[in-house]
Every structure is written in structure tokens, then in C-alpha cells.
C-alpha positions as CSV (number, residue, x, y, z in Angstrom):
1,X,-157.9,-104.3,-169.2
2,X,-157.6,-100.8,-170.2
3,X,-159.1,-99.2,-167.5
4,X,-157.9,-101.8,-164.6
5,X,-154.5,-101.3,-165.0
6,X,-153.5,-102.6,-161.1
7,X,-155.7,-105.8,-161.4
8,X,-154.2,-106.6,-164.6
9,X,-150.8,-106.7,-162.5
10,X,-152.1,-109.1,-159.9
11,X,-153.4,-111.5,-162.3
12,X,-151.1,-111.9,-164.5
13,X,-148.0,-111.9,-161.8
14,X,-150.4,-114.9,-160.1
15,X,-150.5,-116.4,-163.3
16,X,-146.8,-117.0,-163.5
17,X,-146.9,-117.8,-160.1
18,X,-148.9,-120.6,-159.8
19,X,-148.3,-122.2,-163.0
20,X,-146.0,-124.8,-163.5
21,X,-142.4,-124.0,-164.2
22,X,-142.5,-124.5,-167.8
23,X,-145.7,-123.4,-169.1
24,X,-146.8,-120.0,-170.3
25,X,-149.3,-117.7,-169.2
26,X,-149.0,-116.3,-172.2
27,X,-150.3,-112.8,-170.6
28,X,-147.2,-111.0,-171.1
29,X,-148.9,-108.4,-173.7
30,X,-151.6,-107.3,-170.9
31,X,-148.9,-107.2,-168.5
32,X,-146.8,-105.0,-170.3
33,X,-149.9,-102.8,-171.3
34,X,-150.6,-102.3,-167.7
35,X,-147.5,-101.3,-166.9
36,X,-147.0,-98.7,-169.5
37,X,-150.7,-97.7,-168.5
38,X,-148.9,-97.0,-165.1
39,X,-146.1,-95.3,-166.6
40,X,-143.5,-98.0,-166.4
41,X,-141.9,-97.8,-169.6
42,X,-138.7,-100.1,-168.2
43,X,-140.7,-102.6,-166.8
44,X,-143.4,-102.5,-169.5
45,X,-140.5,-103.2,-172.4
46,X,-139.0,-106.4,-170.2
47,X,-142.4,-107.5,-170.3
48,X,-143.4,-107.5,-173.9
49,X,-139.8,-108.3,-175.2
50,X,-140.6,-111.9,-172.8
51,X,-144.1,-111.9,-174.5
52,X,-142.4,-111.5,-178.0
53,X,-139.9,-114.1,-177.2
54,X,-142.8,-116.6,-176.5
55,X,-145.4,-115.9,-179.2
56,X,-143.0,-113.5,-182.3
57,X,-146.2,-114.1,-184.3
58,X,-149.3,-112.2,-182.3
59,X,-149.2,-109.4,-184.1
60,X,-151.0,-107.9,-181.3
61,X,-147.3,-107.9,-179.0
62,X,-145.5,-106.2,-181.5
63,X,-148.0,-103.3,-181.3
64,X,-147.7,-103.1,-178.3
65,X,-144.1,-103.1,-178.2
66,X,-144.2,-100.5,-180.9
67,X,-146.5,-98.0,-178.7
68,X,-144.7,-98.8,-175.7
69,X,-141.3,-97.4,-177.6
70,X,-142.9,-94.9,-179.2
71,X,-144.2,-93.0,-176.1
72,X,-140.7,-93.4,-174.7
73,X,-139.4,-91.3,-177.5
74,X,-137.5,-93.9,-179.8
75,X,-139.3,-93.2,-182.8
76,X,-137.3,-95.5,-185.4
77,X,-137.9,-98.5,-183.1
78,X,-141.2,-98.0,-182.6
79,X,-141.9,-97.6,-186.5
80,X,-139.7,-101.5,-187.0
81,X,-142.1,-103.0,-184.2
82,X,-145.2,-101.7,-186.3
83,X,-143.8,-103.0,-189.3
């Protein structure tokens, strides 16, 4: 996912597409990866706060959440997220 930053996009905006209202991709954390990949810290925080608000216990979307802050300068933020 790392490297495909605009195919992650599609997929996971098609994923919330074509599911049912209701039900979660639960993709959020790649979204918000590729995003921040991109450079789009604003969308890439919407993203993985969503992803955090559907799944607080993947460990894996705080990280992310943490980097994604971090980069954007909000150090004290970033650390709680890691944490």
C-alpha cells in the first residue's frame, strides 16, 4: 500500500461506495496513510480520526494518527496518539 498511494484511494473510496449504508470498510487507516503519502495532512486526519472512531482498539490507527500529526508539526499530539 506504501508504494501505490493513488490505488489505495480508489479502492478504498469504492469500498464505501458500494457497501451497504451501515457497514464498515473498515479501510479507513490505508486511506488516511495514502493520503498523508500524498501530502494531505487535512484529509488524511478526517480519515483516521473516522477509522479511530470505528475500531479505538487497532493499535495500528493510532500510529498512524500519531505519524500523521507528527509530520504536521503537533508534536504533543502525536506523542498522546503513540501512547
Amino acid at each position: 500500500m506504501h508504494q501505490y498511494k493513488d490505488e489505495a484511494i480508489i479502492v478504498c473510496n469504492t469500498a464505501k461506495q458500494n457497501l451497504p449504508k451501515g457497514q464498515n470498510h473498515n479501510c479507513h487507516r490505508h486511506w488516511a496513510f495514502a493520503l498523508y503519502k500524498k501530502g494531505d495532512l487535512s484529509k488524511a486526519i478526517k480519515k483516521i480520526k473516522k477509522g479511530v472512531q470505528l475500531n479505538p482498539k487497532d493499535a495500528d490507527n493510532w500510529i498512524v494518527w500519531g505519524l500523521i500529526l507528527r509530520t504536521a508539526g503537533n508534536y504533543a499530539a502525536a506523542k498522546h496518539k503513540f501512547e
